[in-house]
Legacy VTK file of the C-alpha trace (Angstrom):
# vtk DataFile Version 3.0
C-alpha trace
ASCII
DATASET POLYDATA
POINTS 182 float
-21.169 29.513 71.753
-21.531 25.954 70.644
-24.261 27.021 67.871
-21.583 29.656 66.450
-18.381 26.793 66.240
-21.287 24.510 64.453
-21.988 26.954 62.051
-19.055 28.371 61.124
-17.725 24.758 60.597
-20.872 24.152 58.607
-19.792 27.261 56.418
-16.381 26.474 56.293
-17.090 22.774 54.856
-19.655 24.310 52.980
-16.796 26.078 51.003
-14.516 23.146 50.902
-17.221 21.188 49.671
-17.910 24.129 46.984
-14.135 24.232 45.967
-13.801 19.944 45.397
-17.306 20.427 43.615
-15.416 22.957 41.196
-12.154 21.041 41.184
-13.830 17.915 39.968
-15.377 20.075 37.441
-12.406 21.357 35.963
-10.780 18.168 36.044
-13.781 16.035 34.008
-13.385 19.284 31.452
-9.289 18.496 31.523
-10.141 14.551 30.838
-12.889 15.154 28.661
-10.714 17.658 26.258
-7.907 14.752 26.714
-10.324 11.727 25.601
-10.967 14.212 22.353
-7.975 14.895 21.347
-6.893 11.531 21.337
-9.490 10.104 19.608
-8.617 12.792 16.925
-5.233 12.647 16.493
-5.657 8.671 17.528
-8.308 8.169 14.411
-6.277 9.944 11.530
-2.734 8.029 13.016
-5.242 4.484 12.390
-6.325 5.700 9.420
-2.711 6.495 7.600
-1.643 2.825 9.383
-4.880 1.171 7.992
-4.240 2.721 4.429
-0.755 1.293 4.909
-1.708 -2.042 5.635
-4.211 -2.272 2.485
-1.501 -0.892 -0.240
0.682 -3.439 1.575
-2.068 -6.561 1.500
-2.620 -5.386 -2.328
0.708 -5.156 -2.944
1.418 -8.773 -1.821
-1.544 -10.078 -3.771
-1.017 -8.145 -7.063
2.870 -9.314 -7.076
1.838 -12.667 -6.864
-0.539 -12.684 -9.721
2.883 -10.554 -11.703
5.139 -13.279 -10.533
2.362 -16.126 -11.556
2.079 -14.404 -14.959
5.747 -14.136 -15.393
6.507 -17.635 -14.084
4.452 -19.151 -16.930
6.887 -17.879 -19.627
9.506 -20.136 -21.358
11.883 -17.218 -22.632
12.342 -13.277 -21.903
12.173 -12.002 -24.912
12.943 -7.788 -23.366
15.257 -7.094 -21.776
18.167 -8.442 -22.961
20.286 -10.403 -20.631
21.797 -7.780 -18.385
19.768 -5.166 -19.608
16.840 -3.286 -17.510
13.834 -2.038 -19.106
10.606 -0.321 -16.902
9.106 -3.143 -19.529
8.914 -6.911 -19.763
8.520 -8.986 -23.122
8.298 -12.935 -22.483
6.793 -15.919 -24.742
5.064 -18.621 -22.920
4.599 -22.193 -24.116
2.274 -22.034 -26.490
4.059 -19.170 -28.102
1.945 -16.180 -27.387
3.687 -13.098 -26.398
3.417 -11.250 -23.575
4.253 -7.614 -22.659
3.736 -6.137 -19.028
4.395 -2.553 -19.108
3.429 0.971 -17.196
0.264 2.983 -18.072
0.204 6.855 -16.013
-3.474 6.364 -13.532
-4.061 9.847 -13.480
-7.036 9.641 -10.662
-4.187 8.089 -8.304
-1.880 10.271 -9.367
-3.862 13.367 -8.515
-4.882 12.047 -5.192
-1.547 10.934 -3.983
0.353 13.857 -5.463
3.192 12.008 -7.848
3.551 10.401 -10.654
1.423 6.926 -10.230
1.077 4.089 -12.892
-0.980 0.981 -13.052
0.705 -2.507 -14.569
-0.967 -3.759 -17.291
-0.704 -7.159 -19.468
-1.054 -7.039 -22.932
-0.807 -10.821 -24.903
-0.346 -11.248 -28.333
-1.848 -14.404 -29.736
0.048 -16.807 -31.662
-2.290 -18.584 -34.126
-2.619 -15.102 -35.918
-5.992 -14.056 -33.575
-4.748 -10.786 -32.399
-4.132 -9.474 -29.002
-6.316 -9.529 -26.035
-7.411 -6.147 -24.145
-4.854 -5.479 -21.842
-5.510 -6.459 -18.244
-5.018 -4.819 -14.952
-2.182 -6.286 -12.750
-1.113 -4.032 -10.496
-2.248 -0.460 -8.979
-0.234 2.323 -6.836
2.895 1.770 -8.965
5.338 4.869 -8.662
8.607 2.131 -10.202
8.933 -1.177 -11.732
12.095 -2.322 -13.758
12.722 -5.714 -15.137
16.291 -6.912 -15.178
17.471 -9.831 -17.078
20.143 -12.428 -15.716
19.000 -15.553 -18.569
16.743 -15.758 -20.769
14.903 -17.686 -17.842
15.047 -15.252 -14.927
13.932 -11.840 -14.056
15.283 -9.585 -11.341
12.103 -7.491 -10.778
12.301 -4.006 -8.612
9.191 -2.193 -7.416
8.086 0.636 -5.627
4.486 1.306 -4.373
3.123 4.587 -3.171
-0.147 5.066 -1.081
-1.657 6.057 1.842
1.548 8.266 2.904
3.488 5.111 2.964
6.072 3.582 0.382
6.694 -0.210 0.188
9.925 -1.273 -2.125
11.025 -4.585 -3.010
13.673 -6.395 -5.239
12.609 -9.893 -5.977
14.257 -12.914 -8.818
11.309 -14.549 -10.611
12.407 -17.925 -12.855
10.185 -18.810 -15.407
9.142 -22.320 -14.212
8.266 -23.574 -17.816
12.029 -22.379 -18.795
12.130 -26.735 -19.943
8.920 -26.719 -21.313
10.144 -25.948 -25.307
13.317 -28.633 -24.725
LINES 1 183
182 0 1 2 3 4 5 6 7 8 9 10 11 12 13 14 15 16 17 18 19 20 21 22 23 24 25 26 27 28 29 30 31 32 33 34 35 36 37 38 39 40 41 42 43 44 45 46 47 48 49 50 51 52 53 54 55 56 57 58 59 60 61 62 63 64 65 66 67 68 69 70 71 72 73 74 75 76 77 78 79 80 81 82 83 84 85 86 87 88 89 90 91 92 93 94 95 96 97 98 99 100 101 102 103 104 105 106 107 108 109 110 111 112 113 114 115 116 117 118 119 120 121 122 123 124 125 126 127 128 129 130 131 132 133 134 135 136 137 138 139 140 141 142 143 144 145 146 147 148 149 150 151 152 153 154 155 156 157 158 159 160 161 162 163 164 165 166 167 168 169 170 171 172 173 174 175 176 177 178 179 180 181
């Protein structure tokens, strides 16, 4: 009678050690499917941040080289005080002129799905020389409008577009050499 109770405890831990064999199964499947699906929909979430955070850094760094560009002018030429123009038409001190405008980037365009420009900077040369080949400022443009207060300050208004993201800003930009022609 002993030998039967042993056994039939034997079998009947045999099955409970059957079921938390299975049970620990199904639950590693459960976590495993989990871990996946996070690292999914976790990668593509980094991915639209981290495309974000680049049109952002470039942003920054490309407005600085506009507002470095801009501050070297003596006089805003276009737009006329109180005016705004999507353009900007400034002499600097030596008396070339400059003109920052919009060009359409159709590559960007197609890939982000609107209307995109790029900022470019053409200069007219003084002594009679020409003009140089305009220059790349600025990238992922979808708005940019010049305002004049004085013919020594510029309220500028921007919009970027990239990586699903937007990034606007309104910034005043005085032309530091405004008392360079006095």
């Amino acid at each position: 009678m002993i030998h039967r109770k042993t056994a039939g405890r034997l079998s009947l831990s045999g099955v409970t050690l059957i079921e938390l064999i299975l049970a620990l199964l199904i639950f590693s499947f459960v976590i495993a499917g989990a871990f996946r699906a996070l690292s999914v929909f976790g990668g593509k979430a980094s991915e639209t941040l981290s495309q974000r955070l680049v049109l952002q850094m470039e942003a920054r760094k490309a407005l600085l080289n506009l507002y470095r560009e801009i501050q070297q002018g003596i006089e805003v030429i276009l737009p006329a005080p109180g005016c705004t123009l999507p353009y900007l038409v400034y002499r600097d001190f030596i008396n070339n002129i400059h003109v920052i405008y919009l060009e359409k980037d159709a590559t960007t365009s197609k890939t982000e799905g609107e209307p995109l420009y790029k900022v470019m900077e053409g200069i007219k040369i003084s002594s009679g020389a020409g003009t140089t080949p305009p220059k790349l400022v600025m990238k992922y443009v979808s708005k940019l409008n010049f305002t004049t207060h004085h013919y020594g300050g510029i309220l500028l208004s921007c919009s970027l577009k990239g990586g699903k993201g937007r990034f606007d800003l309104v910034n005043y930009v005085r032309l530091k050499n405004l008392a360079a022609e006095d």
